[in-house]
Structure formats: C-alpha cells, structure tokens
N, C-alpha and C positions, 0 to 999 in steps of 0.2 A: 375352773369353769371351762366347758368345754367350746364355747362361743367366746373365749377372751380377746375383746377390742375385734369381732368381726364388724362389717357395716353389712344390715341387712336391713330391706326392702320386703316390706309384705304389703300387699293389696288388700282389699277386702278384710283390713285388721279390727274393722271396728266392731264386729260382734264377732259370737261364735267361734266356730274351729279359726278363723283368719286369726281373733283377739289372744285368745288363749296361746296360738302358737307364739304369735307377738310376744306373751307375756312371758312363756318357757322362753324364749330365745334372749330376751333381755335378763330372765332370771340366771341365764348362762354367761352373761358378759358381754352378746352384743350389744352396741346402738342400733335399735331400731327405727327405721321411717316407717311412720303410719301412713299408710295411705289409703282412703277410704270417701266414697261421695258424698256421704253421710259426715261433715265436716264436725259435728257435734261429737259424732258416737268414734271417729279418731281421734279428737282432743280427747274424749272420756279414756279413752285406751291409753294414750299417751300419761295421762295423769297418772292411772294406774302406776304405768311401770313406773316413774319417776317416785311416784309416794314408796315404792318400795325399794328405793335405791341406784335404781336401775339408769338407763341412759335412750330417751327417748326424743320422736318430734313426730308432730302429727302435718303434713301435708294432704287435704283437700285434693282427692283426687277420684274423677270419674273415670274410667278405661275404658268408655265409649267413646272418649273423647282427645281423638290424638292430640293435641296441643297439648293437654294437661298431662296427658303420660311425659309426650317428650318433655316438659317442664319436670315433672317429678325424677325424669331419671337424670336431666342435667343439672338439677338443681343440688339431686344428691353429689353426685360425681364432683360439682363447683365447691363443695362448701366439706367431701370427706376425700375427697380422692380416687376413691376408689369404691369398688360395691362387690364384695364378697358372695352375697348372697343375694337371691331374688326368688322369694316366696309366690309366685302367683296364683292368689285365689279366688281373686274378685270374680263371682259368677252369678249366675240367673237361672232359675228351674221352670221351665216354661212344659207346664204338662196339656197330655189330651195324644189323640191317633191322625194318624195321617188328613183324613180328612175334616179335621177341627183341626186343626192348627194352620193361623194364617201365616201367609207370608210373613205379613211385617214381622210375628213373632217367630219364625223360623229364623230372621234377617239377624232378628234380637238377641236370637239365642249363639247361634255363630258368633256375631259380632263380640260379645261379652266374654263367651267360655272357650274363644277359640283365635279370632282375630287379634283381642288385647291380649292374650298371652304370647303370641306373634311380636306384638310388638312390642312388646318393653323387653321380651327376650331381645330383641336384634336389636334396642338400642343400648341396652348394658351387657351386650356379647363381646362387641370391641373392648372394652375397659379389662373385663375379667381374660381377653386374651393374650393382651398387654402384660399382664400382672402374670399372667399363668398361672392361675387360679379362678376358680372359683364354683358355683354352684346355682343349681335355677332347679329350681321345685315347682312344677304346675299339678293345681287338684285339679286330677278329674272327680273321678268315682269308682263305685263300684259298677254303674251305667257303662264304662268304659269297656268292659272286659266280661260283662252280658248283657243282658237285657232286662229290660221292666215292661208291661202290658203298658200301653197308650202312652208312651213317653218318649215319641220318634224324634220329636227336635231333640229333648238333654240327652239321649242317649248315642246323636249322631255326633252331636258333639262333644260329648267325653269320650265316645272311641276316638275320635281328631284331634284329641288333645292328645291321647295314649300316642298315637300315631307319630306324629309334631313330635313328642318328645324321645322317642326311642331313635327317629332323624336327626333331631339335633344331637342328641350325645351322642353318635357315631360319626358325626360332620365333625363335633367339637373336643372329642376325647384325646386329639394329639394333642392340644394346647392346653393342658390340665383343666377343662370346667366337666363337671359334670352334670349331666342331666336326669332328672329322673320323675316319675308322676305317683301322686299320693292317691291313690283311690281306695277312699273313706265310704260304707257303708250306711245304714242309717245312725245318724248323729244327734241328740235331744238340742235340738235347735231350731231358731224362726224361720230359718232358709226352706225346714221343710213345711211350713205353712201352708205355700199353694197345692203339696199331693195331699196334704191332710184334707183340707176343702175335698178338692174331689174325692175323696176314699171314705168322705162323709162324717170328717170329725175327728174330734182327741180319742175316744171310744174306741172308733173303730180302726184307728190307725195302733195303737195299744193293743188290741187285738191282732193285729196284722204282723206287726212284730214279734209278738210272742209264738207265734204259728210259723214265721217265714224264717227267723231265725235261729239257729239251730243253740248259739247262747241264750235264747228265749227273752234278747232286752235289747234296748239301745246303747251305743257308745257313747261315754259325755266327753263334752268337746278336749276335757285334760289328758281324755285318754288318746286322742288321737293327736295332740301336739307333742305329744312322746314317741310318736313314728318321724312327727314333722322334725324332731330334735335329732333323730337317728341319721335323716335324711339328709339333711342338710352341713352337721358335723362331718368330721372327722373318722370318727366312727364307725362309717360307709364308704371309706376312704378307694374302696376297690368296686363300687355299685356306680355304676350309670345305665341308662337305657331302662332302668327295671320301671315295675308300674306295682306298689306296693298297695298290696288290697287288707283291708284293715277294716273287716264286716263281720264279725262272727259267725263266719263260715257260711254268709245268706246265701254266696257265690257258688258254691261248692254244692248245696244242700240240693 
C-alpha cells in the first residue's frame, strides 16, 4: 500500500471529492483524520473507512474557525505525532459578477478557500519540517488557472490558492515537504449546487457540460481522488509547486 501508516489530515472529508479521497487514502494504509463542520457527515466518513478496514477518526471541525483548526491540528500532532500529510479541501463556491457579490460573501469566500488553507498549512508546517517530510495538497480548481463568466469571488480565490501554493513549495522544498494544488474540474457533486441554481437547473447544467467539455461529462468524485492519491504519495516524489488540472480538457477547449 502506497499510504502504509502515513497520518493524514483532510478537511472537508465528509462528502464528495474531500470523502472519497479520505476513503482512497485509508484504502492505502493511512490513518485518516476527518475533519469536517458537518460533524454527522465526518463520523459517517469515518465509519466508512473503518467498516472496511481501514484506520480512521472523525474530528468536528469548521475552518472558519481558528480555535477549531488550531485544535484539529494539535490534537492530531498530541495523540500521532507527527502529520504526514495535509489534504486541504474545505471550501465554499460563492457564485454571481462583480457587482452582485457582497462583501460579506467575497469576505466568506477568502476566508474558507483561502485564509484556512493558510492556516492549518502553517500550523502543521513546523511538525512536517522537523520530520523532513511531508506533503500539503490544497484544492483549488480548474477556476484557478481560468476563468468562468460571473464567478469573481471562487475564481479570485482559486487563483490565491494556486498562488499560496507554488510560494510555499519553493519557501519549503529544502526541508523535504512538498507542496502542491489539485485543481479539479466539474465534479458530480453537491458542492456544485449553488452554479447549478444559477445556470437554471440539473437540465441545464447537463447540457452545459456536455457542450463545454471536450470529454462531453462530468468527473465522479473516485476519479478525482486517484489524482488526490498521486499527489500526495510517493509517486510524485519529484512534483511540488505543480497545480494539477484534472477537467477533461474544459481548460484547454
């Protein structure tokens, strides 16, 4: 197994791409920490891996809310030692143009997809540099490295996450961690809920897809924790800074 006895940290693990990667990464041999605000749907994750073997625990955790990050990342450190890995995906899609989009949600969208990847990088930077090792995966998008019509907030901040992470793995590539960003495409998941409303529906969001992307479908969340698994291993042993686009060519088209 190519995750044998890592400790890994994913956010946002209770549904979707977050869950799924959670569950390949345990299916690999790590322990995983769930962490998720949704304190329900990270125990349900946590169950998962465990019903099939696996090595799991779910901590309750918002990433709006520094207390609970710094909790989640000293808690893990107090009780494994050390933290191998750090998934960060918890995020928020706050769609609309320039002028619909309020502050506070501009404030929101930062804060979520940009700020808490901030910080729970720098508070398990020290551990993994100590160790000389380690690994930090933040999702942006495929928003990160173009653009989408009326989607100024998610899109200023996946390119700030792209940003953020091609700095940090160049600040942190002498002390063995790597850094690197997942940007993920459209995915058959609830996350994209809010652009399906606005694009007027499962209809015409299905139509949208099939037109924009040149695979002519969506990616399902297993397929994209097979980049997550790439990423993060061994595997990738000579990747940091990269910002790995995994869209069926929407980017390109």
């Amino acid at each position: 197994m190519i995750l044998q006895d890592r400790i890994a940290i994913v956010t946002g693990a209770g549904s979707g791409i977050g869950r799924a990667g959670a569950l390949a990464m345990a299916r690999e041999g790590a322990h995983v920490v769930v962490a998720d605000r949704n304190a329900a749907a990270g125990e349900e994750t946590a169950g998962r891996i465990l019903s099939q073997g696996g090595r799991a625990e779910a901590v309750a955790t918002d990433v709006d809310d520094d207390d609970a990050v710094e909790r989640l990342i000293r808690s893990t450190l107090a009780k494994h030692g050390r933290i191998d890995i750090l998934h960060n995906h918890a995020g928020i899609q706050v769609g609309g143009p320039l002028t619909e989009v309020t502050l506070a949600a501009m404030d929101a969208s930062w804060r979520v997809n940009v700020r808490a990847h901030f910080h729970t990088a720098k508070l398990a930077m020290p551990a993994m540099m100590a160790a000389g090792r380690g690994v930090i995966l933040n999702t942006a998008s495929n928003s990160g490295v173009f653009f989408d019509r009326e989607m100024i907030a998610y899109a200023t901040s996946k390119h700030a996450i792209v940003a953020m992470t091609r700095q940090m793995a160049i600040d942190y590539a002498r002390y063995g961690v790597r850094v690197n960003a997942l940007c993920p495409g459209w995915v058959d998941t609830p996350f994209n809920d809010p652009f399906i409303a606005q694009m007027g529906g499962r209809g015409a969001i299905e139509a949208y897809v099939r037109d924009k992307i040149p695979m002519g479908r969506w990616a399902s969340a297993e397929e994209i924790a097979e980049a997550i698994l790439f990423l993060v291993s061994d595997r990738s042993s000579f990747v940091t800074g990269h910002a790995l686009v995994v869209d069926g060519g929407e980017s390109i088209s």
